[in-house]
C-alpha atoms as one frame of an Amber mdcrd trajectory, in Angstrom:
protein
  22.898  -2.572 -52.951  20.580  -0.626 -49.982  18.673   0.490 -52.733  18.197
  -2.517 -54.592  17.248  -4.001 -51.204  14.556  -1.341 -50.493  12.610  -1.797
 -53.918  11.984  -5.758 -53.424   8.492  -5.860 -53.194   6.168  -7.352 -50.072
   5.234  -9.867 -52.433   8.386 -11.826 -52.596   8.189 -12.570 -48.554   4.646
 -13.697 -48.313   4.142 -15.700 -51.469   5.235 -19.247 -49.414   4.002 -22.861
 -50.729   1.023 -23.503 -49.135   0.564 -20.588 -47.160  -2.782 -18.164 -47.164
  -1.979 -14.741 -47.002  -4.116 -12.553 -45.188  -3.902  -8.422 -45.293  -5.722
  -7.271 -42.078  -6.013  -3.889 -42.235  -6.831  -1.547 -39.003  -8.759   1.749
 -38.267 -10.216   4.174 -36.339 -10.817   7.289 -34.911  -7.142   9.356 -33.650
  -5.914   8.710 -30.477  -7.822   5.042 -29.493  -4.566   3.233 -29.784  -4.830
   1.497 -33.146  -0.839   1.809 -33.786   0.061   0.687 -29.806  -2.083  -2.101
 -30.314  -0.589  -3.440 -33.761   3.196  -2.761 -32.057   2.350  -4.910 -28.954
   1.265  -7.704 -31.110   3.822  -7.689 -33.842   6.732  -6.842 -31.834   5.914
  -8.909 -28.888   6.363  -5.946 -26.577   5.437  -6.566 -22.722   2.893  -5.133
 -20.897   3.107  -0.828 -20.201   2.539   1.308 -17.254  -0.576   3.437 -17.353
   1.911   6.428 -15.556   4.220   6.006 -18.328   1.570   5.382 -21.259  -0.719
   8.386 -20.405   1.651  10.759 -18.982   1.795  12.867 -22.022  -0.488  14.189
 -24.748  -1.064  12.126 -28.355   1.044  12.507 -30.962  -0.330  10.477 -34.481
   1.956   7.527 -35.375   1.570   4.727 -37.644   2.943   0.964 -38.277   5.363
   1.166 -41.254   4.020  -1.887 -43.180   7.814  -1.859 -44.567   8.793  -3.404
 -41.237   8.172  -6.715 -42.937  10.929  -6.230 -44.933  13.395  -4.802 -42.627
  12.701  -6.553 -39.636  13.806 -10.546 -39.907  11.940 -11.081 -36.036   8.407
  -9.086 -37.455   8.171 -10.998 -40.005   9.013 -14.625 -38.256   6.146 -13.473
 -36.007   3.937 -12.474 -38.818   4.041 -16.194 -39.478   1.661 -18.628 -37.768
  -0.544 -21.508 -37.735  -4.272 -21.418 -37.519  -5.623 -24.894 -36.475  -3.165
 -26.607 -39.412  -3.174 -24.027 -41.632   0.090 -21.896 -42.273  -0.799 -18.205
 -42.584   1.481 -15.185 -43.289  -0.049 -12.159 -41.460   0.254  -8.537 -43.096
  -1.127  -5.402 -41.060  -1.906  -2.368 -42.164  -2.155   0.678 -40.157  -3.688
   3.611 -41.280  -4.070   7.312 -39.784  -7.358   8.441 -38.099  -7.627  11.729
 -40.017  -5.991  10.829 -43.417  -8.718  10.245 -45.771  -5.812  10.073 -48.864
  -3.975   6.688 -47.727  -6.845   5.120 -46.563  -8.416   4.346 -50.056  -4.847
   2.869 -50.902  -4.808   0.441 -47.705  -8.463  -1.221 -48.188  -7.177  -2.504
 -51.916  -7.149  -6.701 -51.588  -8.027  -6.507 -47.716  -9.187  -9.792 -46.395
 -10.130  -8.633 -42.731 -10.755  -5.313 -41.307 -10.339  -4.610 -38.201 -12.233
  -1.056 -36.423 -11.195   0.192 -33.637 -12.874   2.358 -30.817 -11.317   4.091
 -27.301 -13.523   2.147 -24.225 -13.118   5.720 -22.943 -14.615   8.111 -26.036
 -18.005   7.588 -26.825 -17.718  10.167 -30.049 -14.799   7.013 -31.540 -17.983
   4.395 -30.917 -20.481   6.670 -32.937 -18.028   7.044 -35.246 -17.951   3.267
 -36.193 -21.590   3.666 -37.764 -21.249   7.118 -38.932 -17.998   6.544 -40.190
 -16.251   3.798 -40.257 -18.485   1.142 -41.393 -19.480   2.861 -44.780 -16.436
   3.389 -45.722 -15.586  -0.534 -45.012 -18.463  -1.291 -47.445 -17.309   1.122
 -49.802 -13.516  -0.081 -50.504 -13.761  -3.301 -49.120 -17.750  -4.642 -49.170
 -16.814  -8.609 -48.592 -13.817  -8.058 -45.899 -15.024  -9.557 -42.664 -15.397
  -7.204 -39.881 -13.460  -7.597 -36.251 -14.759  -4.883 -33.894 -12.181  -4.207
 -30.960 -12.779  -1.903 -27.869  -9.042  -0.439 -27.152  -7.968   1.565 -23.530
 -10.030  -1.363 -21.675  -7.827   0.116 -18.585 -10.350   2.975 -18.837 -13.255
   1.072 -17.297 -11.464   0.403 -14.052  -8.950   2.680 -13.432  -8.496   5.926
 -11.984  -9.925   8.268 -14.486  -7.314  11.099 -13.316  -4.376   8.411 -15.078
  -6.249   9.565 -18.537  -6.277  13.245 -18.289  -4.188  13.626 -21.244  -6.386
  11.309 -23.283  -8.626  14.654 -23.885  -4.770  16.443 -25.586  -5.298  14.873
 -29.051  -3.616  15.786 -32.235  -4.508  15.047 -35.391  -2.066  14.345 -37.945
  -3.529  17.932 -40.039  -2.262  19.596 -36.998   1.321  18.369 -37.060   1.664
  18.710 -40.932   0.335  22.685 -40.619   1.891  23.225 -37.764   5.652  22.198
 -38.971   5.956  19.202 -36.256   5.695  21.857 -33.295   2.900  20.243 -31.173
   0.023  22.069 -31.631  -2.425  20.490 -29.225  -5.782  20.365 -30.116  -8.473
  19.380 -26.949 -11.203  17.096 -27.362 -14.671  17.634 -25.988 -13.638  16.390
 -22.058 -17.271  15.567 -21.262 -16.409  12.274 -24.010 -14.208  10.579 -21.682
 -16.111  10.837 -18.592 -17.778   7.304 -18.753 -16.495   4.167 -20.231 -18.471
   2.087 -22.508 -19.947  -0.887 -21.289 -19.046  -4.551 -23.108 -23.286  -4.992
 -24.111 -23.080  -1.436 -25.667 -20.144  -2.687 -28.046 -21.703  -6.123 -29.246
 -24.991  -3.985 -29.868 -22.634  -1.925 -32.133 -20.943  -5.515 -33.147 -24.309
  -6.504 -34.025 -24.970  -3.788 -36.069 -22.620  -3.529 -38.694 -22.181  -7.210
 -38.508 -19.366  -7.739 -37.353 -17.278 -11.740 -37.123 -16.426 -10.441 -33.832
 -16.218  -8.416 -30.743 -13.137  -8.325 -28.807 -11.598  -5.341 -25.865  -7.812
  -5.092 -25.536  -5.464  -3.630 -23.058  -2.009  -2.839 -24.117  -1.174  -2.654
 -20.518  -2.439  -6.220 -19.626  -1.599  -7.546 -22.913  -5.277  -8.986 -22.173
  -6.849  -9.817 -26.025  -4.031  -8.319 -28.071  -3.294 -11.501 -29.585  -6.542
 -12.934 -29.958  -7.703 -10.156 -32.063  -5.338 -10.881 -34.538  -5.956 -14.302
 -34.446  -9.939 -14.068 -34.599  -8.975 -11.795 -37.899  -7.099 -14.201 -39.152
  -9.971 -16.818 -38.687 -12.636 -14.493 -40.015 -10.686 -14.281 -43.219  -9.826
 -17.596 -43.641 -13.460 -19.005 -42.637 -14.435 -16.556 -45.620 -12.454 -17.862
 -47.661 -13.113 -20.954 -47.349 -16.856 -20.192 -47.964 -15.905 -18.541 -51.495
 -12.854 -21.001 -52.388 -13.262 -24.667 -54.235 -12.918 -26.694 -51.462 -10.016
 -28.934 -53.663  -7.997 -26.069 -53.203  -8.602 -25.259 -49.415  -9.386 -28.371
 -48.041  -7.035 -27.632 -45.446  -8.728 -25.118 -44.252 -11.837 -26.883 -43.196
 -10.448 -27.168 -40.149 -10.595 -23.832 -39.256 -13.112 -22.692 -36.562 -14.708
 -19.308 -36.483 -13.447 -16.959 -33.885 -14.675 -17.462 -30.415 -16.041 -15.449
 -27.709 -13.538 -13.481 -25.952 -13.430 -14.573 -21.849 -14.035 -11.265 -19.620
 -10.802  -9.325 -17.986 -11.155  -9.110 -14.384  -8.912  -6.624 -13.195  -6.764
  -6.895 -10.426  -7.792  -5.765  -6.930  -6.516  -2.623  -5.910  -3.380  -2.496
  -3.908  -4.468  -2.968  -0.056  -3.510   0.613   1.208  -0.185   0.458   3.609
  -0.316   1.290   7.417   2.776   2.898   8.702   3.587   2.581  12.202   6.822
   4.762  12.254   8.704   4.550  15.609   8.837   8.247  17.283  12.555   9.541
  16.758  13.199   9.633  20.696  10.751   7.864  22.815  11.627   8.690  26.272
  11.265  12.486  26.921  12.715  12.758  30.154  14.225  15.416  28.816  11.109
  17.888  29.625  11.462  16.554  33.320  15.336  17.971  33.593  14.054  21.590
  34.829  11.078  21.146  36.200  10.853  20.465  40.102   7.222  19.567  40.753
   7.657  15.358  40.318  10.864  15.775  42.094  11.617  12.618  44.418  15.361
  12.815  44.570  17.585  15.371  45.775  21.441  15.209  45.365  23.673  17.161
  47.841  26.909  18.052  45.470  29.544  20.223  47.530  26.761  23.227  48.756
  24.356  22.820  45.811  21.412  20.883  46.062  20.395  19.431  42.894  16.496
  18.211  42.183  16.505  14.615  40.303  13.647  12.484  39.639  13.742   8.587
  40.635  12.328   6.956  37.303  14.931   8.445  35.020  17.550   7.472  37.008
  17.054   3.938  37.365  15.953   3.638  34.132  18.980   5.282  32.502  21.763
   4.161  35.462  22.418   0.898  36.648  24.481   2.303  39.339  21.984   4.514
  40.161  19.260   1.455  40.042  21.328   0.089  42.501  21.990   3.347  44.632
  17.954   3.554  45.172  17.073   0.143  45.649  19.102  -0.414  49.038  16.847
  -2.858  51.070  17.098  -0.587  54.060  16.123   2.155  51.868  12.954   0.690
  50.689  11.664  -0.718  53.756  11.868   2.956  55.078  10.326   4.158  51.606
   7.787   1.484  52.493   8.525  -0.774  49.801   7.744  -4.585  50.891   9.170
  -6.264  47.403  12.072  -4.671  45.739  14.570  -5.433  42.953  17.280  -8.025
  43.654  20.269  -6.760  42.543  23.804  -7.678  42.958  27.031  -4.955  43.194
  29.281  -7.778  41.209  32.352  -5.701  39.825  31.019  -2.042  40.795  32.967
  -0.387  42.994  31.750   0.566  46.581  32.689   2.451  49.232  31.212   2.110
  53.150  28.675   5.330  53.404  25.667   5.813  55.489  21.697   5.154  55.295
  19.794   7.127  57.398  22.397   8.029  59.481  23.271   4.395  59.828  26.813
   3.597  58.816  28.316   0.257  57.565  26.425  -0.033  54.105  28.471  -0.144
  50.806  27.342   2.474  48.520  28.250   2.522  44.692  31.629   5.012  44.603
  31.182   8.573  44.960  27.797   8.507  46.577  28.403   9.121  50.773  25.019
   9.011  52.215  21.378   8.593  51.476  18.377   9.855  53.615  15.150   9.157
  53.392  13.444  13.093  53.976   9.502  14.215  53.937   8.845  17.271  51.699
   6.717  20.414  52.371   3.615  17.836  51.048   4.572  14.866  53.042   6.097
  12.922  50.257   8.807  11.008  50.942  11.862  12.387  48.919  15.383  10.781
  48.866  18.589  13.115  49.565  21.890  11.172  48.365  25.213  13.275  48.675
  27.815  12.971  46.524  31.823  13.192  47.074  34.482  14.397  44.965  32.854
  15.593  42.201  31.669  19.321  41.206  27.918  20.494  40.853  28.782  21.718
  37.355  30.395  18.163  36.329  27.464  16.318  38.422  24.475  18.521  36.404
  25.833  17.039  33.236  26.173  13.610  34.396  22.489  13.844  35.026  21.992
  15.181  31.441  23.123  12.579  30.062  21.172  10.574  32.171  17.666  11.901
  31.499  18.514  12.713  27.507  21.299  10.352  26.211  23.276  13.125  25.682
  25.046  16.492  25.943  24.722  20.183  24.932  27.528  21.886  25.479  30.779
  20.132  27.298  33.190  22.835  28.803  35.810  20.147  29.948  35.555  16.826
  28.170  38.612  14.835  29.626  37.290  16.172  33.546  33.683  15.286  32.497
  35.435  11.771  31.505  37.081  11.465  34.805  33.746  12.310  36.993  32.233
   9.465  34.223  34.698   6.776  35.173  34.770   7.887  39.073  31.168   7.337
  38.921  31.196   4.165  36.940  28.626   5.658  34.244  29.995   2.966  31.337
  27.716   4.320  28.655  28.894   8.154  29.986  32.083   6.721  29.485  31.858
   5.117  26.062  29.679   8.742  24.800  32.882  10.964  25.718  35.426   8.801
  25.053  33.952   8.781  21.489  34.248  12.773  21.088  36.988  13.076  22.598
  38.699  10.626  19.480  36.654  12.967  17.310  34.608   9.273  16.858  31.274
  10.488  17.288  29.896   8.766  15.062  29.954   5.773  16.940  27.893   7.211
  19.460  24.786   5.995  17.090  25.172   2.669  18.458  25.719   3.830  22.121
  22.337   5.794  22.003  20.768   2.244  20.896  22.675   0.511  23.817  21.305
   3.623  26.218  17.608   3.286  25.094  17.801  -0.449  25.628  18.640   0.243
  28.837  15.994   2.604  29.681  13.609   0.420  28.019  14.699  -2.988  29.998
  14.899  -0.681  33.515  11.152   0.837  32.627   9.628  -2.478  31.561  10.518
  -3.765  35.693   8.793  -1.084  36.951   5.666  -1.468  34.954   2.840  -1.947
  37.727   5.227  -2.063  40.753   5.081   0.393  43.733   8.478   0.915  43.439
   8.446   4.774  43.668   5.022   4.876  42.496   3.371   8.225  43.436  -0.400
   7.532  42.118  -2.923   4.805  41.985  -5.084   4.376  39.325  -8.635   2.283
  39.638  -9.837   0.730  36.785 -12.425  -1.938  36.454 -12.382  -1.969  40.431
  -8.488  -2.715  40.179  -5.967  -0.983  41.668  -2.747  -0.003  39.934   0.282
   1.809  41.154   2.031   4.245  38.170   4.429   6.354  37.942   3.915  10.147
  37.416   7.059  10.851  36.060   6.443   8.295  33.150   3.557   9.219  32.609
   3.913  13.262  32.399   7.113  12.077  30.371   5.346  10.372  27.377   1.846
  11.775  27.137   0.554  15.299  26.736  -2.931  14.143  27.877  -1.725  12.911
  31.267   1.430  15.834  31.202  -1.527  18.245  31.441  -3.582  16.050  34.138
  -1.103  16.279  36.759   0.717  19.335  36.128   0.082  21.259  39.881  -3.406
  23.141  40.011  -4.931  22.287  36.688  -7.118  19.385  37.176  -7.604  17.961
  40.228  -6.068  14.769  39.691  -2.896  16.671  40.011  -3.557  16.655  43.792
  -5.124  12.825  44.340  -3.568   9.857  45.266  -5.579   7.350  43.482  -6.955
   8.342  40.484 -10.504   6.992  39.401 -10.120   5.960  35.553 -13.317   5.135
  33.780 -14.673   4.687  30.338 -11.950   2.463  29.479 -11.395  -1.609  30.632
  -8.337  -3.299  32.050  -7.356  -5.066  29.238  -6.986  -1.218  27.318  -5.727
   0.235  30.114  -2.750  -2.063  30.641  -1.925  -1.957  26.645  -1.844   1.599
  26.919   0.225   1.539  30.171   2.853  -1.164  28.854   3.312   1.255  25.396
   4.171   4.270  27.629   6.695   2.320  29.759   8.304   0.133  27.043   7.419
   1.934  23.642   5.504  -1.221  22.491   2.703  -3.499  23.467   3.549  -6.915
  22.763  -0.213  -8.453  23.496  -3.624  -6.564  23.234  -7.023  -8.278  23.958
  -8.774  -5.472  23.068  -7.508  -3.928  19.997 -10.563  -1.809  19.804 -10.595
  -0.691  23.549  -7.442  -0.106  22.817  -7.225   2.303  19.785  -9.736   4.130
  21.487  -8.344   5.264  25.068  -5.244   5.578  22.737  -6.495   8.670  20.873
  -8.379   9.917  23.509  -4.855  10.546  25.202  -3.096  11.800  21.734  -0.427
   8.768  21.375  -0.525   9.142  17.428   2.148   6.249  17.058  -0.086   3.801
  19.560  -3.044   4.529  17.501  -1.248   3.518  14.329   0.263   0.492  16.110
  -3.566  -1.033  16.713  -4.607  -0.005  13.423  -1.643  -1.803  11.868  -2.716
  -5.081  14.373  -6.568  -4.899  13.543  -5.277  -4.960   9.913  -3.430  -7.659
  10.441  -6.034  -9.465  12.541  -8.804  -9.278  10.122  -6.417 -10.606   7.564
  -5.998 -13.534   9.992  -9.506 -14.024  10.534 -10.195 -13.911   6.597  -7.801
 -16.711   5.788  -8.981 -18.578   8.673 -12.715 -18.576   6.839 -14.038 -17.178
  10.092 -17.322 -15.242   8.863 -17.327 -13.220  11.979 -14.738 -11.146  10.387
 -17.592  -9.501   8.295 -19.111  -7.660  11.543 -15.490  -6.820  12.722 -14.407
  -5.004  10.042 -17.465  -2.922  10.182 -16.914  -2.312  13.461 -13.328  -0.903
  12.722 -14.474   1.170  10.135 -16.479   2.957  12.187 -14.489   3.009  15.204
 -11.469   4.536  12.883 -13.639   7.214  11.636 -14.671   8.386  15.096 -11.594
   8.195  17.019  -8.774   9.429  14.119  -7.558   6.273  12.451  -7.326   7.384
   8.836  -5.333   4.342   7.997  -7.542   1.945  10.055 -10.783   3.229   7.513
  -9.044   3.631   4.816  -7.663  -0.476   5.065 -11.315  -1.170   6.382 -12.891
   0.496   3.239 -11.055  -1.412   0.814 -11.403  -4.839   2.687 -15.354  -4.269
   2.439 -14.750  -3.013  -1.387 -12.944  -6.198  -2.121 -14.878  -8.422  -0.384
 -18.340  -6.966  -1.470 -20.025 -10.363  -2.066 -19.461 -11.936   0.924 -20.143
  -8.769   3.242 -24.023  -8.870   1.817 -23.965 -12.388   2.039 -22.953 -12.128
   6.208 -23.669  -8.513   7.083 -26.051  -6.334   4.416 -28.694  -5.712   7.237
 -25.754  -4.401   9.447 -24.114  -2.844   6.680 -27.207  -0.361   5.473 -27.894
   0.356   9.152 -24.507   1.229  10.517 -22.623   2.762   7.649 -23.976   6.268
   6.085 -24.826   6.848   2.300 -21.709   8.166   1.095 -20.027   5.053   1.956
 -22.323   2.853   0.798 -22.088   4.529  -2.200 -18.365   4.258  -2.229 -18.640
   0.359  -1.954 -21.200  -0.200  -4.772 -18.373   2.035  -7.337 -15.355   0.054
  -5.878 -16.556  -2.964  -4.922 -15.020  -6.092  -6.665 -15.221  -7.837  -8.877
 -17.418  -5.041 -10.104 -20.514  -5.541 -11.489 -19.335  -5.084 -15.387 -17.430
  -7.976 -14.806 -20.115 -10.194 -13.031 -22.731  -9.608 -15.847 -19.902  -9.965
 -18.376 -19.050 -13.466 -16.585 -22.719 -14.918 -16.702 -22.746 -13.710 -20.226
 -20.100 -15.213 -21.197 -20.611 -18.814 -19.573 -24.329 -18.593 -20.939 -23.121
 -17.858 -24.834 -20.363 -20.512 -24.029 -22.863 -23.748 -23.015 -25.009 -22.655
 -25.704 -22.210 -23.209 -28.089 -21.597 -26.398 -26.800 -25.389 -26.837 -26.923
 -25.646 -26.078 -30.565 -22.177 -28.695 -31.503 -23.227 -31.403 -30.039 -26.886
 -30.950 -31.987 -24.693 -30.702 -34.875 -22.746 -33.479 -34.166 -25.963 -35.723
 -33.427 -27.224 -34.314 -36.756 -24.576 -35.643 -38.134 -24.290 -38.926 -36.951
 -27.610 -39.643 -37.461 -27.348 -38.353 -41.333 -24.348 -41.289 -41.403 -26.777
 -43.692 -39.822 -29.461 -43.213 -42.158 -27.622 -42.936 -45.242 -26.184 -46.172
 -44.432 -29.831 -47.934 -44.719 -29.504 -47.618 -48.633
């Protein structure tokens, strides 16, 4: 019964009441798509990926015309209506190389439509050398469609088509036993695309109904070349055809002038700001005695300590260093109002003055001057071991622990000393739970951040001044030396004299930078900046990577703004950025910039072409005028096509007066 089923004929689908049949037959040279093409249309298949489509070499296939008989849903789609007139659709591919079948296919054809790659200039020669005469040799009366396939090819990167130049013929396959012998193309054809007047000259030529460009990957004109064939062969044959029989088909109009494909703007390239894995290094500070402010006396062991990590990382030991009577002898007029609420306190001495509470475990605290005249703070400590202490203070500057000899005595010096987060972190690996200590390494650099953000521009233990814009603000070394290398190697001891000044004269920069800069290395963010530029600037002069990418990510955004907002100063700006990004390392920041002035070509000559040819160097003005968009293809494709469109419209309504007036007249007699 299979069999019986495979011999009915074609015939017995399409002949319909009152339906025209039309065979459109399709060809070309190997390789320019001719079988993708036909498959899109008569399958319906959505638009492909140029990764996927491209990613490996040709290999010849063909539309099996049999799918009309196989296939209920091809051949449902196969039929159509053309302005009130019912059409089955047949389409026949044929093989680029395979001069045998060809002969067979052109018998009864009503259309033809040729086919050429957008990207292979040898497949457009090949339409007059080639293709054409053999048309008029099989087929002489057949109207001609002319389609431009691979349209991707004009716009795209040209490195997605690298395997366009790996073509195989179908010869190849059949000698070579189906094994993939690859046989390369002359590279230097798929170099430039073909330009849209270039194919209508062709058109032109070897008179063509129509030309039409496709994109299997857009979908754009797949369908309307299939219905401009089926209009060229039914305005034929209405032409050659009594009109009793196809009056009908009168009302067909001749296919139409295909609307240009703009293609889609480039994807705006992504700034990452990735935030650094562990922001406060105090770590680096945990050895090193030169920024030392705070000495604890535990047992006979004095250990060195430094005053910003501590009250950044300790609430107790926030509180243990900002005793009133302990900063009016440090000199400090406004401190930090805290209150002890539940800590625990016990009555220990301030400068040898007794009756003061004092967080638990912490005796005395004395204000001392040090071999340079710096005030430094000595606190001593009871009940607790130096060993036990040094790893309190660990944890303190790092938010965490090395090595632990004694967990459950380390615990008990945590809880004696009120250290809650300590507490937590042990308590945690001691339950073999340390996994939860993820979340208590959040809570810790919350801390540190809330504690660092009060002491932004205070004197509170600030050891410098810095002077900028005739403005004097007090900073902390320790901070400072802590999160950037540019400043760590400014005051480390004997290496630049600012290492050994009080008040440090900061110039080339503004206030508005200098206090972005100053809140990102206290807090880890900047949450206003009135001078993106200013600062982006001082940021990569003192090598915060992650503070440059912050502004470039915020001058992204603010251009953005200033675009939807219409604001034509945003022209100048983005200039401006460019150029600032390419002198002071902001990759991303160009890169954005670059794009923004490719995709907004028209409007930056309308504002800014004086500033643009004066400020920005050949190469990128180079790089604009082959990425700018729309590109210019398109723009001369767009005039041409709303020129050729009003003269249409011209020439109907002449015809239509013409008309009108022959009704008028005729009426006289």
């Amino acid at each position: 019964m299979n069999h019986d089923r495979a011999r009915v004929s074609l015939d017995a689908y399409d002949e319909q009441p009152r339906q025209e049949y039309v065979k459109c037959v399709v060809v070309g040279d190997t390789a320019v798509g001719k079988s993708r093409l036909i498959c899109s249309y008569v399958f319906g298949q959505p638009g492909l990926s140029l990764t996927t489509l491209y990613q490996r070499p040709h290999i010849p296939t063909v539309f099996a015309i049999d799918q009309y008989v196989i296939d209920l849903a091809v051949r449902k789609r196969a039929s159509t209506v053309v302005n009130g007139a019912p059409v089955q659709l047949r389409i026949w591919d044929t093989f680029g190389d395979h001069e045998k079948d060809r002969r067979f296919s052109f018998q009864n054809a009503h259309v033809v439509v040729v086919c050429f790659s957008i990207g292979s200039w040898s497949s457009l020669r090949n339409v007059n050398a080639k293709w054409y005469p053999e048309i008029k040799k099989y087929c002489p009366r057949a109207p001609i469609i002319l389609v431009g396939t691979q349209l991707d090819r004009r716009h795209s990167d040209p490195t997605l088509f690298n395997h366009a130049s790996q073509v195989t013929t179908l010869t190849d396959v059949l000698n070579s036993s189906f094994k993939g012998l690859w046989c390369k193309s002359n590279n230097n054809e798929f170099v430039r695309s073909i330009a849209p007047e270039i194919g209508r000259q062709t058109s032109r030529e070897i008179n063509a109904s129509s030309y039409l460009e496709t994109s299997i990957v857009t979908k754009h004109g797949v369908d309307q070349v299939f219905e401009s064939a089926i209009r060229a062969a039914l305005v034929y044959r209405r032409q050659t055809r009594a009109m009793l029989f196809s009056s009908y088909l009168k009302c067909v109009e001749e296919p139409g002038i295909q609307k240009p494909y703009l293609p889609e703007k480039l994807p705006e390239p992504e700034i990452h700001a990735f935030s650094p894995y562990k922001f406060y290094e105090f770590k680096t500070l945990l050895k090193e005695q030169g920024l030392s402010d705070v000495t604890f006396l535990v047992g006979h062991e004095m250990i060195p300590a430094h005053s910003v990590p501590l009250i950044a990382s300790s609430n107790i030991m926030k509180l243990l260093l900002s005793i009133p009577e302990l900063c009016n002898l440090l000199g400090y007029k406004e401190v930090p109002s805290l209150s002890c609420g539940n800590i625990k306190t016990m009555e220990g001495y301030v400068n040898g003055f007794s009756d003061f509470n004092l967080p638990q475990g912490y005796h005395s605290v004395e204000v001392t001057p040090n071999q340079f005249g710096v005030h430094n703070v000595c606190v001593q400590v009871l009940n607790v071991d130096p060993i036990s202490f040094g790893l309190v203070l660990e944890y303190l500057y790092t938010g965490s622990i090395s090595n632990i000899p004694d967990p459950i005595q380390l615990l008990d010096v945590a809880s004696y000393l009120q250290e809650e987060l300590l507490l937590c972190y042990l308590s945690n690996l001691i339950n073999k739970e340390d996994f939860l200590n993820a979340s208590i390494k959040s809570q810790f650099q919350g801390v540190q951040q809330k504690n660092c953000e009060s002491l932004l521009e205070q004197p509170f233990y600030a050891d410098v001044i810095f002077l900028v814009d005739g403005i004097m603000i007090p900073v902390h070394k320790q901070v400072l030396v802590s999160q950037c290398p540019m400043m760590d190697a400014m005051f480390k001891e004997g290496v630049f004299k600012e290492s050994m000044l009080e008040q440090v004269d900061f110039r080339d920069t503004n206030l508005e930078s200098f206090r972005s800069v100053l809140e990102y290395l206290y807090t880890g963010e900047c949450k206003e900046m009135s001078d993106l530029h200013g600062t982006l600037q001082l940021a990569n002069f003192l090598c915060l990577r992650h503070l440059v990418m912050i502004c470039e990510d915020r001058i992204a955004k603010y251009i953005t703004q200033m675009r939807q907002e219409e604001n034509n100063d945003v022209y100048e700006y983005v200039i401006g950025s460019y150029i600032l990004g390419e002198y002071h390392n902001a990759p991303q920041l160009s890169a954005w910039c670059l794009h923004f002035m490719s995709t907004n070509y028209n409007d930056l000559c309308r504002h800014q072409k004086k500033e643009m040819k004066n400020s920005l160097d050949e190469e990128t003005l180079k790089h604009l005028e082959e990425h700018r968009w729309p590109p210019v293809w398109y723009l001369k494709e767009q005039d041409y096509y709303e020129k050729t469109v009003q003269r249409m419209l011209t020439e109907q309504n002449e015809k239509r007066e013409r008309k009108k007036r022959k009704r008028i007249c005729s009426g006289c007699f």
